[in-house]
VOGU-3710 file (C-alpha; in Angstrom, 3 decimals, decimal comma):
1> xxxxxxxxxx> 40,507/-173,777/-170,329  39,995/-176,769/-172,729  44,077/-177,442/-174,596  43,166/-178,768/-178,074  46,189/-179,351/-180,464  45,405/-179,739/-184,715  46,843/-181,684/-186,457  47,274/-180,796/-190,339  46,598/-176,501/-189,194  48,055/-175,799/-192,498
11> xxxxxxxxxx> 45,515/-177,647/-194,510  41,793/-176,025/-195,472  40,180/-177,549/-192,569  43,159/-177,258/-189,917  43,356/-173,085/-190,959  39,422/-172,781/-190,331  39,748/-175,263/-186,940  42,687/-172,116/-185,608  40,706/-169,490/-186,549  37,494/-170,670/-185,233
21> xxxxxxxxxx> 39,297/-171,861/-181,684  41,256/-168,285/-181,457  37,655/-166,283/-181,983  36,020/-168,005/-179,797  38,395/-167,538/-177,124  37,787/-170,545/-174,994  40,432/-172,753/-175,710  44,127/-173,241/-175,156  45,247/-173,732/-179,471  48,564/-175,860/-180,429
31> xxxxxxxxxx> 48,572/-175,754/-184,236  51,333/-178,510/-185,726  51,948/-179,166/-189,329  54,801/-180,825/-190,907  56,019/-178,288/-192,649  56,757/-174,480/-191,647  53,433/-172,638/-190,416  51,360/-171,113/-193,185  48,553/-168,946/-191,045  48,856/-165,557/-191,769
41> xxxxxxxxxx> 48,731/-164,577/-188,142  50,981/-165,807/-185,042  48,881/-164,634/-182,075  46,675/-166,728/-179,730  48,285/-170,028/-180,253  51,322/-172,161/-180,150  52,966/-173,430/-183,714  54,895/-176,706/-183,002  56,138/-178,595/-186,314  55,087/-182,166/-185,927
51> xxxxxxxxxx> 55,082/-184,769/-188,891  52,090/-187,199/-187,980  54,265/-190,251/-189,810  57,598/-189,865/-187,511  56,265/-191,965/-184,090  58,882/-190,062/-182,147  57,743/-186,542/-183,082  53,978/-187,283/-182,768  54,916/-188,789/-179,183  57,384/-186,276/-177,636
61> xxxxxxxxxx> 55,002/-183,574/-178,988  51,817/-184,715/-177,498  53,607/-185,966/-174,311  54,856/-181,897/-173,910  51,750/-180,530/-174,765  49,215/-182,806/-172,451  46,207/-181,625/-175,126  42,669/-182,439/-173,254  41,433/-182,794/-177,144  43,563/-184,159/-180,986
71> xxxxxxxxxx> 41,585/-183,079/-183,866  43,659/-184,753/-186,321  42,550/-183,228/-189,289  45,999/-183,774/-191,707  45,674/-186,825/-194,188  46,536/-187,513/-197,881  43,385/-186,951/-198,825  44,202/-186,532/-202,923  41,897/-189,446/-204,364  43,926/-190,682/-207,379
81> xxxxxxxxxx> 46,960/-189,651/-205,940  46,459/-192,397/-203,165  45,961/-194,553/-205,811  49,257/-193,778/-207,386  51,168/-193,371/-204,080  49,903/-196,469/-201,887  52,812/-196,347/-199,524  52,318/-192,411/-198,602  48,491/-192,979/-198,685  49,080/-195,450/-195,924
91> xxxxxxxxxx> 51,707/-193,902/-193,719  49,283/-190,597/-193,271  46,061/-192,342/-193,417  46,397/-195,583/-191,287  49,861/-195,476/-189,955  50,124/-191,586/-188,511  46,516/-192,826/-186,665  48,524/-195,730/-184,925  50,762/-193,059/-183,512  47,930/-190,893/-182,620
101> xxxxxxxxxx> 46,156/-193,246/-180,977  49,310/-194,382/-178,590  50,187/-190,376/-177,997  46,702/-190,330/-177,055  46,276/-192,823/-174,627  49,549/-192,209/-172,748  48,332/-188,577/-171,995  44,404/-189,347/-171,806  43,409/-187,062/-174,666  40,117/-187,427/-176,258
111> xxxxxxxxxx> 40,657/-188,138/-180,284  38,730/-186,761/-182,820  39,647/-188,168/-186,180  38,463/-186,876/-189,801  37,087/-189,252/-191,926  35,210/-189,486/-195,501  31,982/-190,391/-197,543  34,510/-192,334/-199,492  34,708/-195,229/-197,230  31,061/-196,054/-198,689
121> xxxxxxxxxx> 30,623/-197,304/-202,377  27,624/-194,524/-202,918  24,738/-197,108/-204,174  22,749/-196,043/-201,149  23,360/-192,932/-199,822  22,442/-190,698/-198,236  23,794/-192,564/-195,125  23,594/-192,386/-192,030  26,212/-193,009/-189,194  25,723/-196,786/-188,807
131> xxxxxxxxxx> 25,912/-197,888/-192,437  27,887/-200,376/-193,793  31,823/-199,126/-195,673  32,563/-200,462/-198,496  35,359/-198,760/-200,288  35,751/-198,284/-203,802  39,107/-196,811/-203,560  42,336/-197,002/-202,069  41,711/-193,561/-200,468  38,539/-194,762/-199,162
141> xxxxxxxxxx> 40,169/-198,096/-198,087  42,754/-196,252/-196,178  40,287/-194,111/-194,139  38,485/-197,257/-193,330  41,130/-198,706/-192,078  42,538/-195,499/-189,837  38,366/-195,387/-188,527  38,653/-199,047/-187,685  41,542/-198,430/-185,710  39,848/-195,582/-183,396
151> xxxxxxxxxx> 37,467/-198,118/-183,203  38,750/-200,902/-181,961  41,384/-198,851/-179,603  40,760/-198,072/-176,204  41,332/-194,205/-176,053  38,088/-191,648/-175,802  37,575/-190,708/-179,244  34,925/-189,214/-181,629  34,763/-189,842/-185,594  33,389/-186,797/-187,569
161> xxxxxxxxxx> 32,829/-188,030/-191,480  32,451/-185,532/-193,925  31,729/-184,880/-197,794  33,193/-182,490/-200,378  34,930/-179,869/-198,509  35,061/-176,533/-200,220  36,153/-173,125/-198,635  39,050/-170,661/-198,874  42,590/-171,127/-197,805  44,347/-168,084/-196,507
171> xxxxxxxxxx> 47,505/-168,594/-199,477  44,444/-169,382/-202,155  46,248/-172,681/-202,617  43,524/-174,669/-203,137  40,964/-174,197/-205,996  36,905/-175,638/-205,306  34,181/-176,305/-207,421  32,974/-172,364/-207,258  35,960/-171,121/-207,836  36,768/-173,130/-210,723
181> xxxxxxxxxx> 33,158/-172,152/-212,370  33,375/-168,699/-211,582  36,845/-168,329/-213,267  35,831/-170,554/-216,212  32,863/-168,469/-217,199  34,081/-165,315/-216,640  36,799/-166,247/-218,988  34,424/-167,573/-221,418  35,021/-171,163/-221,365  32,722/-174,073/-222,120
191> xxxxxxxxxx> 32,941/-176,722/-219,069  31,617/-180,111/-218,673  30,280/-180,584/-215,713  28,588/-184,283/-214,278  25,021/-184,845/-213,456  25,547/-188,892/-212,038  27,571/-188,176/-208,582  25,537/-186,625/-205,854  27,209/-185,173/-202,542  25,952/-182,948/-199,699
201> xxxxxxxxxx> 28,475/-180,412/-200,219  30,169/-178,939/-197,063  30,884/-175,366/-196,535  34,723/-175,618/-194,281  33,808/-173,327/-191,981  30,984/-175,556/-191,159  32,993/-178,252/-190,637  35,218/-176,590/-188,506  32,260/-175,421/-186,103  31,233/-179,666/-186,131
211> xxxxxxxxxx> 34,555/-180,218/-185,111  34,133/-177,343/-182,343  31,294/-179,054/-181,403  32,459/-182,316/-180,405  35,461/-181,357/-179,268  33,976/-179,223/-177,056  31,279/-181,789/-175,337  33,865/-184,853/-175,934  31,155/-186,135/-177,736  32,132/-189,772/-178,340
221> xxxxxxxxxx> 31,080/-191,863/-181,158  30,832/-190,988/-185,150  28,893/-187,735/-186,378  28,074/-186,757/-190,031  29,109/-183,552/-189,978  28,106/-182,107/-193,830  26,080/-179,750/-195,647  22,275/-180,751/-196,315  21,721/-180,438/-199,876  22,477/-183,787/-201,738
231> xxxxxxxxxx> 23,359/-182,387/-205,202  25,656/-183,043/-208,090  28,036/-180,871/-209,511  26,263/-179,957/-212,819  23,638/-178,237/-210,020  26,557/-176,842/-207,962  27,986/-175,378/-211,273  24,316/-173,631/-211,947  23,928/-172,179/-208,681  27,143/-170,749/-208,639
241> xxxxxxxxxx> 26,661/-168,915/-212,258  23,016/-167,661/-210,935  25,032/-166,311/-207,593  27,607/-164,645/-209,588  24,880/-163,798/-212,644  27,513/-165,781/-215,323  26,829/-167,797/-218,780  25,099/-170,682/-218,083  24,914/-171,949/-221,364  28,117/-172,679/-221,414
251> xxxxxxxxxx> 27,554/-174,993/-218,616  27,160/-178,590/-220,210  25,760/-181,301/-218,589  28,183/-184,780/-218,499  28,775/-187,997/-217,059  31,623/-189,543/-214,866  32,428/-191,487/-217,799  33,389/-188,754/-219,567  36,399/-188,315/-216,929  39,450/-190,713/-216,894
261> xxxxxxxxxx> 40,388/-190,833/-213,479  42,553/-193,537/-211,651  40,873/-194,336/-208,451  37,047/-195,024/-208,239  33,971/-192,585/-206,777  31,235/-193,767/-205,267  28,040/-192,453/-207,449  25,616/-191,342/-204,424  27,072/-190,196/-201,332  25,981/-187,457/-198,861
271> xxxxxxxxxx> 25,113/-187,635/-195,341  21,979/-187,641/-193,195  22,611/-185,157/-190,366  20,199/-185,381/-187,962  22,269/-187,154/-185,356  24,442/-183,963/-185,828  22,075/-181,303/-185,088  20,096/-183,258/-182,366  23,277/-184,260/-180,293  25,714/-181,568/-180,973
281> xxxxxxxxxx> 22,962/-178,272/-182,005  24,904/-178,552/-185,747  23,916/-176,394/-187,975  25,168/-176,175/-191,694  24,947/-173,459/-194,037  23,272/-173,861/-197,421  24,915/-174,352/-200,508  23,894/-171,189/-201,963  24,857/-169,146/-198,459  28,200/-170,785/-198,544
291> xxxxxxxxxx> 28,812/-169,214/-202,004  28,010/-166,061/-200,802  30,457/-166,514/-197,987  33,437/-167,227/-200,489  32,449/-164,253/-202,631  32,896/-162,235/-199,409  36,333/-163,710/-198,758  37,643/-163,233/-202,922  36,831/-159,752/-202,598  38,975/-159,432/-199,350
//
């Protein structure tokens, strides 16, 4: 039986990862966070705490453990916060994968590290695995640097890059683009929503099953693992009021420029998947099937 410890198993991504791992029974799941566990369950895994910016911790854990795979899916991931916060952005972004890396390679695990469309500056996307980074952020910047790391370390590793992450957490802590439409409209509320920065949307349980994926095979080398659709959010917005039969004319179309924001995002993202589905049998949900997925969960 495979061992594969999470990093980050509080975060969106990390809850999905435990979930996914414990149904499908085949693996031996060590969930760490650095703060106290926040799954709603405690059965079929093991909850150490582990802080992925203390060297020590991140060492003496992953030495006890012996994991076969990391999926080190915790990160500052907050775009203008990183902006803001250079120091923190750095310690969990670039530092924490130093760490990783040496844990790693003194007990042969395979790494699989989560990185972002953000490390590209969106004038040509979508892209494929073997384009050319070129930040426009310090978020983006950081990532970069914590891929080129994995890169040029000699560990087995796998890089799975992904774009807009939306889903459910289990304490509702995080809100998402359908959520935030939904509640708007219901309410009554005009929004302004952008029509100038496309994505390819991902669904979290679909990364989570990506993630699966590799770390299942040991699949080296980088996959985009992302939804299909390339759309912007003005779109997203629609599809969400036709799913939930809402307003749409209080939908109103806008521009990026419209939005002060600190850091920089890149216009024209999203990801070309094939490399995904061919090598790993990836196979995302659609945009419109991952909104009836969350309405599912809400009503739960």
């Amino acid at each position: 039986m495979k061992k594969i410890l999470i990093t980050g198993s509080n975060g969106l991504l990390g809850q999905k990862l435990v979930e996914l791992l414990k149904n499908e029974g085949k693996s031996e799941i060590i969930a760490t966070a650095r703060g106290e566990n926040r799954l709603p369950y405690t059965d079929g895994y093991t909850f150490k705490k582990m802080d992925i910016t203390d060297r020590e911790e991140v060492l003496s854990v992953i030495k006890a453990a012996k994991p076969d795979v990391v999926i080190n899916t915790a990160a500052m991931t907050n775009v203008d916060q990183c902006e803001s916060d250079k120091d923190n952005c750095w310690a969990q972004n670039v530092t924490a994968v130093e760490y990783l890396i040496e844990a790693c390679k003194a007990s042969d695990s395979f790494l699989l590290h989560l990185s972002t469309d953000f490390i590209f500056d969106g004038t040509e996307g979508p892209y494929k695995e073997e384009a050319e980074a070129n930040p426009l952020s310090f978020y983006g910047w950081s990532k970069w640097a914590g891929e080129k790391l994995i890169l040029h370390s000699d560990i087995k590793w796998a890089i799975a890059r992904t774009v807009l992450v939306y889903g459910i957490a289990h304490d509702m802590s995080r809100s998402n683009i359908i959520l935030w439409v939904k509640k708007s409209l219901e309410e009554g509320k005009k929004i302004n929503v952008v029509t100038d920065q496309w994505r390819t949307p991902t669904l979290a349980e679909d990364l989570a099953k990506g993630c699966a994926l590799i770390a299942e095979k040991e699949a080296a080398g980088i996959f985009n693992i992302s939804g299909e659709q390339l759309l912007n959010p003005y779109q997203m917005a629609n599809l969400t009021a036709d799913f939930f039969n809402l307003d749409k004319t209080l939908i109103a179309e806008a521009t990026a420029a419209t939005f002060s924001q600190p850091a920089k995002r890149p216009p024209k993202t999203g990801f070309d998947i094939s490399k995904a589905k061919k090598v790993l049998g990836y196979q995302p949900k659609s945009f419109q099937e991952g909104i009836a997925l969350l309405a599912e969960q809400i009503k739960k």
